[in-house]
C-alpha positions as CSV (number, residue, x, y, z in Angstrom):
1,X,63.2,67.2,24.9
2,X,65.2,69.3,27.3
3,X,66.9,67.2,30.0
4,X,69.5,68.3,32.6
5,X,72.5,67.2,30.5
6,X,75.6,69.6,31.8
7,X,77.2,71.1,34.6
8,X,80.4,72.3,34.6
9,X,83.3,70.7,34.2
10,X,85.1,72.6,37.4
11,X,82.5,71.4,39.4
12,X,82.6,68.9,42.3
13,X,80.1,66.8,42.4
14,X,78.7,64.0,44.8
15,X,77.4,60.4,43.4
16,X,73.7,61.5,44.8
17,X,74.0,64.7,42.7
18,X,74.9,62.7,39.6
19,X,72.7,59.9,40.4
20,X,69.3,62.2,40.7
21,X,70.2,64.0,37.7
22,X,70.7,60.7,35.7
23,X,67.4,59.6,37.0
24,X,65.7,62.6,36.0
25,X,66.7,62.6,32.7
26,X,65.8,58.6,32.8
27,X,62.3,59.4,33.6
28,X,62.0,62.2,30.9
29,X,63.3,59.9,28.3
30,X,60.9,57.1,28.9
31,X,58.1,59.8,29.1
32,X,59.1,61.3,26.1
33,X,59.3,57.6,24.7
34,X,55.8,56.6,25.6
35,X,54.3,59.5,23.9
36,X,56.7,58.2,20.9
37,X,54.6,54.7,21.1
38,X,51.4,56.7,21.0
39,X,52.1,59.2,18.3
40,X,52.7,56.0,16.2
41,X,49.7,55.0,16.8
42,X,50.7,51.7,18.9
43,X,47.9,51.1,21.3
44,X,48.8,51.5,24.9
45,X,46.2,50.6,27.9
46,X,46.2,52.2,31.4
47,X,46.9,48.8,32.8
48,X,49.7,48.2,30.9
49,X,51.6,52.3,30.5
50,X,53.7,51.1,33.7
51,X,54.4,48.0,32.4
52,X,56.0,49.1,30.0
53,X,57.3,52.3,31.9
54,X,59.5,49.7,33.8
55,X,60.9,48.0,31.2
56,X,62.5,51.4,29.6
57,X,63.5,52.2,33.4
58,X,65.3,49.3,33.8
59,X,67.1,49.2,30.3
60,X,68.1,52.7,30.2
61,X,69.9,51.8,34.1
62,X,71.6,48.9,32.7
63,X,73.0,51.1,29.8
64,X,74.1,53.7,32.1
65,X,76.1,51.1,34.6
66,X,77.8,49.9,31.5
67,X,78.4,53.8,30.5
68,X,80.7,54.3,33.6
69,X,82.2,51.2,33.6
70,X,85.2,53.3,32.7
71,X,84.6,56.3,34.2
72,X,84.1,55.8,38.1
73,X,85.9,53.0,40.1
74,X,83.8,49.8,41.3
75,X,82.9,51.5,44.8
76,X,81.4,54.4,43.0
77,X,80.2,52.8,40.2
78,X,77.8,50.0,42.9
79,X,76.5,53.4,44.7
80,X,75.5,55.2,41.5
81,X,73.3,52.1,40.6
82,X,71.8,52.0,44.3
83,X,71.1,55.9,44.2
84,X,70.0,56.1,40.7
85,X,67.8,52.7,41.3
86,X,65.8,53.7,44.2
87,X,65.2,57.5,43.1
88,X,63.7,55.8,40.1
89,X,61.4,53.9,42.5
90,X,60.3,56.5,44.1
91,X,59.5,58.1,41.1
92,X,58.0,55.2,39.8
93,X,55.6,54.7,42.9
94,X,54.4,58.3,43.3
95,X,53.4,58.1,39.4
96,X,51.1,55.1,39.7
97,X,50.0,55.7,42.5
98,X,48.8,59.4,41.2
99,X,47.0,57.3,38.3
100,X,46.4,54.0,39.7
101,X,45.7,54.1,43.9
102,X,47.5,52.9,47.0
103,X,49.7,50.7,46.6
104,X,53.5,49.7,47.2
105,X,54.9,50.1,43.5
106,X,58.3,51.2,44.8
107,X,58.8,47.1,45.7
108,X,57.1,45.7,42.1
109,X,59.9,48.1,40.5
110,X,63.1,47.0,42.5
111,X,61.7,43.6,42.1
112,X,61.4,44.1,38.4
113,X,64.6,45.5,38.3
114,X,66.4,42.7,40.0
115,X,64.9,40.2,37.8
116,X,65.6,42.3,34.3
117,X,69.9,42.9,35.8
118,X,70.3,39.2,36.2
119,X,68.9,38.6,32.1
120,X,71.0,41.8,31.0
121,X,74.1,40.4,32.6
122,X,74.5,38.2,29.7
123,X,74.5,40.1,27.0
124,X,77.5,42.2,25.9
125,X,78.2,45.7,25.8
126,X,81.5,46.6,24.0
127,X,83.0,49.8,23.5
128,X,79.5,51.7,24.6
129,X,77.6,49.9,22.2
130,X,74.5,48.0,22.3
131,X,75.0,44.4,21.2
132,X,72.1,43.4,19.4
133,X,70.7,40.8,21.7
134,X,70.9,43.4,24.6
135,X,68.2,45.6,22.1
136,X,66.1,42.3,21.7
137,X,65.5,41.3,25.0
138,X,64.9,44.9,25.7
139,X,62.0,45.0,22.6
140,X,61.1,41.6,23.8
141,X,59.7,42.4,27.3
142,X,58.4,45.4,25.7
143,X,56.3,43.7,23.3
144,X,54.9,41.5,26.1
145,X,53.4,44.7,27.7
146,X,51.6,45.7,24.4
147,X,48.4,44.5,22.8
148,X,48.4,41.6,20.9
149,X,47.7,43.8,17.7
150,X,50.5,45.7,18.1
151,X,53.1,42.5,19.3
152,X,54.1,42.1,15.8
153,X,55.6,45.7,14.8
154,X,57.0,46.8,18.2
155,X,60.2,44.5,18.2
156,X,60.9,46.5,14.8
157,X,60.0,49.7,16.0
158,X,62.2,49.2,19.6
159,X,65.2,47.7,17.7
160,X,65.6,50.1,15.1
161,X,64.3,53.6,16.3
162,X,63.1,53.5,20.1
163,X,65.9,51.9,21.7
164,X,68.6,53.5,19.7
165,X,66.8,56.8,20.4
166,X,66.6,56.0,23.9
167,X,70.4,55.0,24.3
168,X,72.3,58.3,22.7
169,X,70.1,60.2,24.9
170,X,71.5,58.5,28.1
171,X,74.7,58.6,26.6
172,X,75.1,62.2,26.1
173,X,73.9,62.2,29.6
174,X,76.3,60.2,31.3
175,X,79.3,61.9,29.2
176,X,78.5,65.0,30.6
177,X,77.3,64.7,34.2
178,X,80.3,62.5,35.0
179,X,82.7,65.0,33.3
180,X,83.2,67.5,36.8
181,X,86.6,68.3,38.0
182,X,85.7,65.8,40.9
183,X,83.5,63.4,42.3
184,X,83.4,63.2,46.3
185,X,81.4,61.5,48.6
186,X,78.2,63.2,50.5
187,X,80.5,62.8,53.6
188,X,82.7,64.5,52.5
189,X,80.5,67.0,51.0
190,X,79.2,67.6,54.3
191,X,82.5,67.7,56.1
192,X,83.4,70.3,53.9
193,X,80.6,72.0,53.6
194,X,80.9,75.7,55.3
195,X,78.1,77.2,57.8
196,X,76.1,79.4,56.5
197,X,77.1,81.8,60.1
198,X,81.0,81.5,58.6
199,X,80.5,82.3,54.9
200,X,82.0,85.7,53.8
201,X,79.3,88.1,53.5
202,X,78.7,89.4,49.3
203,X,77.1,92.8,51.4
204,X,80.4,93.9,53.5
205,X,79.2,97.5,53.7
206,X,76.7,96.2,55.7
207,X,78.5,94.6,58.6
């Protein structure tokens, strides 16, 4: 799976730059993910792919605002969540309704996602590691949006290979798309930003 994983450390970045790549690579992972479930031949219904598309969503967010705990400060940290949240709803809602129909699936997700950050909030995470019952609850909801036939192996599969899987992917993420040389505001970005009329030209010997 190739995701968009690095930038340049000299770089200077804006929390919607970092925030849309994170929920790029978000999206890929799950996708990637699902067609794990399938090639393991766990049985997946239409009704139920986004289902379970929202669950990964929602865990993989949690384990990236744990991820920067350390790495941006508290105001940065709130609007990366916000960002990365509603991109993923966006992306979430133009998905289903591509497969499903009209419909407002951009408010099921963030209600979804409100619902799940409350549970997740009390379960640890120490030293960027999963604790186990954060990995349970997460195979847990999963297996709720599977068949009955295949509710019995998919807490397994989630705890010991999916999940894990899942996590060092968005790990390797975070690490390097929050390693720039700074991280600014889009204010500022645009305050700083100069006109396209005022930029030196790369053709002088045609002025």
């Amino acid at each position: 799976m190739r995701v968009k994983s690095t930038w340049h450390k000299t770089q200077v970045k804006t929390i919607d730059d970092i925030a849309g790549a994170l929920a790029f690579n978000s999206w890929r992972i799950t996708k990637n993910h699902l067609e794990d479930l399938i090639n393991e031949a766990f049985i997946i219904e239409k009704a139920q792919v986004f289902d379970i598309i929202s669950e990964y969503l929602c865990f993989l967010i949690q384990c990236i605002d744990r991820l920067v705990f350390n790495k941006l400060d508290a105001k940065q940290r709130q609007l990366l969540i916000i960002k990365l949240t509603k991109q993923l709803a966006i992306y979430f809602h133009e998905n289903k309704q591509d497969r499903i129909g009209p419909g407002k699936f951009w408010k099921d997700f963030i209600q979804i996602y409100n619902a799940r950050s409350q549970d997740y909030a009390n379960y640890e995470f120490t030293n960027n590691k999963i604790n186990y019952h954060f990995l349970r609850y997460f195979a847990e909801k999963i297996k709720k949006a599977m068949t009955h036939a295949d509710s019995e192996w998919i807490v397994q599969q989630i705890i010991e290979i999916q999940a894990p899987k899942a996590f060092k992917s968005i790990k390797k993420s975070v690490k390097n798309l929050v390693a720039v040389e700074k991280i600014i505001s889009k204010t500022e970005q645009i305050k700083n930003k100069i006109p396209r009329s005022k930029r030196k030209s790369t053709y002088p010997d045609l002025q």
